[in-house]
Every structure is written in structure tokens, then in C-alpha cells.
C-alpha positions in Angstrom: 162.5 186.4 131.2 163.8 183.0 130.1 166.3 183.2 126.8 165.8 179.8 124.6 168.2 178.9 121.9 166.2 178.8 118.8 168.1 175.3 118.0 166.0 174.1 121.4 162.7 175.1 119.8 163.3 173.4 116.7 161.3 174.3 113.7 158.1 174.2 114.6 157.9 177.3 116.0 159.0 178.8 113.2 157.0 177.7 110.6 153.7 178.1 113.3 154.9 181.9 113.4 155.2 182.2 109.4 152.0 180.2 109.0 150.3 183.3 110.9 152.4 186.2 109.9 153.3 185.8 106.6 150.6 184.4 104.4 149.0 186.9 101.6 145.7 188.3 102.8 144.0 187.7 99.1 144.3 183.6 100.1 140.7 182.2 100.5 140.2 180.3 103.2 140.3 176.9 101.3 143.7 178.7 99.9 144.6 178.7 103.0 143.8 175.4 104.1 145.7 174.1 101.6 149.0 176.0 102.8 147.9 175.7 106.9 146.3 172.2 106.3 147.6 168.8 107.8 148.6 167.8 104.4 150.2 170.8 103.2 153.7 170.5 102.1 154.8 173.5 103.9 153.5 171.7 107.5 154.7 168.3 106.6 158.0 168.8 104.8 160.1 170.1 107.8 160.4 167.1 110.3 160.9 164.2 106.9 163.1 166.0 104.9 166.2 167.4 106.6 166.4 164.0 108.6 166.6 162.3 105.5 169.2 164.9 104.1 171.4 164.4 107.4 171.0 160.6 107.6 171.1 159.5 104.0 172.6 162.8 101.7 175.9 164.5 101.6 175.2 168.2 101.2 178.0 170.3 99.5 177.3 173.0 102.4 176.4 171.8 106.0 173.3 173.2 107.4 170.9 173.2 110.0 167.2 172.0 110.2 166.2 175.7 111.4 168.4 177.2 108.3 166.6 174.5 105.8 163.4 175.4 107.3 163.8 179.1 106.8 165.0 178.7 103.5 162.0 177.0 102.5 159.6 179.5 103.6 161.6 182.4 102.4 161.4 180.8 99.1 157.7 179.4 99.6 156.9 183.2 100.4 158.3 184.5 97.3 156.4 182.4 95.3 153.4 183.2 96.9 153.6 186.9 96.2 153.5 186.0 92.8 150.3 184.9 92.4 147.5 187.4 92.2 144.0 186.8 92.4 143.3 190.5 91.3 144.9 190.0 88.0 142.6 190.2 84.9 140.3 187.8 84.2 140.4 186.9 80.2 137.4 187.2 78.5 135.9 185.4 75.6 136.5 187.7 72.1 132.9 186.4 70.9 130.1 188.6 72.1 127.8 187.8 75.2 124.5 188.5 74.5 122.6 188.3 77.4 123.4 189.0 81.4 122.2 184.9 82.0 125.1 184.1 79.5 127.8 187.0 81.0 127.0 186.1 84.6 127.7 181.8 83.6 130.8 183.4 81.7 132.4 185.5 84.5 131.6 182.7 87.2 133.2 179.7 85.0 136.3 182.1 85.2 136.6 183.2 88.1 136.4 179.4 89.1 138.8 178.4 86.6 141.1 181.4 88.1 140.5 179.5 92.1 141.4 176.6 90.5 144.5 178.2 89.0 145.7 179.5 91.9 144.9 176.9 94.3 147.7 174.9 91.7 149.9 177.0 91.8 150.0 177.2 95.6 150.3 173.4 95.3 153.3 174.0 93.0 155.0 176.5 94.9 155.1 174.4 97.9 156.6 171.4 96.1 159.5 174.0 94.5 160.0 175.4 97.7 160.7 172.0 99.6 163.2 170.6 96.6 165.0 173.5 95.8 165.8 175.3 99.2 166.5 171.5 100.6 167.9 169.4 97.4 169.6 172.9 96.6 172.2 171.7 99.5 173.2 168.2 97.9 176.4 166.9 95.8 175.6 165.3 93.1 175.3 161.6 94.4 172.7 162.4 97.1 170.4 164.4 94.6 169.6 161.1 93.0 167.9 159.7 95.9 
């Protein structure tokens, strides 16, 4: 068995491990993509931002990349959890008359609720990258 510091791994296996542990199994899969995906804020935010806080920022409480990176996913987590798909779709007060019309009604809604939630994934991830990272900074350096 060979012990590794987890400073020696860096972040990456960290955030791999969350990526495939802790996501919410009511994500679709273009949910997920979003979170998982090259572009995702989650993936790319580790290896920029912390360099730039240790090169450029004075935080008010020293920290390392693993610490800034568990503190974003911990707080990337929690807002996760509270978005649920299963939550009641809102209906239209006026009367449906027909199946055509209440079948066009509940799909535009449900879409509308993807599209919701898909944002607010989106959201969460930029939150989660300036709060648990900027969080850390005097003053001066949260300007930049």
C-alpha cells in the first residue's frame, strides 16, 4: 500500500471523485453535462482561480488549493440539493379543454421547468466559485 499526501494529488482527484459520488440522481444527463462538462464552472474553476488568489489577492485567512476546492463543492453541493425537479409544476387557472391542448400545456412546462433548472445549476456554480474563493479576500483583492 503506498500512502500519498493529498497535497501531492492536488485537486483533481477530488473534484473527479465528487463529480461521481456526489451529484443528485434527479440531474438529466444534459444536467449533468453541464456540471461534468469541459466548460462547466465546477471542472474549470479549480486550477485558474486559487492561482490567481495566491499570486495576485491577499486573503484575510491563508488557505490551500485543496481547502478552496472543497469548499467549493461543499457549497456547490448544497445548492444543488435545492433544486428539485419533482416540485409542482404550475398550471394555468384558465380551463384546458381538450387532451391536444393539456398535453402542449404540460410539455411547454415541463420544458420551461428543464430550462429552470438547467439555470439554476448554471447559477449555483458561479455562487459556489465566488463565494467559497472571493469569501477568503481583504477588501483590496475583492476588487479585482
Amino acid at each position: 500500500m503506498i500512502y500519498m499526501e493529498p497535497m501531492d494529488l492536488g485537486w483533481e482527484p477530488l473534484v473527479q471523485s465528487w463529480l461521481e459520488t456526489k451529484l443528485p440522481h434527479f440531474l438529466t444527463s444534459e444536467q449533468k453535462h453541464l456540471v461534468k462538462g469541459p466548460s462547466a464552472c465546477v471542472a474549470a474553476a479549480p486550477p485558474p482561480c486559487p492561482d490567481f488568489i495566491q499570486k495576485r489577492c491577499r486573503p484575510v485567512v491563508q488557505s490551500s488549493q485543496m481547502h478552496l476546492t472543497s469548499a467549493l463543492l461543499k457549497l456547490y453541493q448544497c445548492l444543488l440539493a435545492e433544486i428539485s425537479v419533482d416540485s409542482a409544476v404550475e398550471r394555468e387557472e384558465a380551463c384546458v379543454e381538450t387532451l391536444e391542448e393539456q398535453e402542449e400545456s404540460f410539455q411547454a412546462s415541463k420544458q420551461k421547468q428543464q430550462e429552470e433548472t438547467s439555470s439554476m445549476i448554471v447559477a449555483g456554480a458561479f455562487f459556489s466559485v465566488v463565494w467559497s474563493l472571493g469569501g477568503l479576500l481583504d477588501a483590496s483583492s475583492k476588487q479585482r
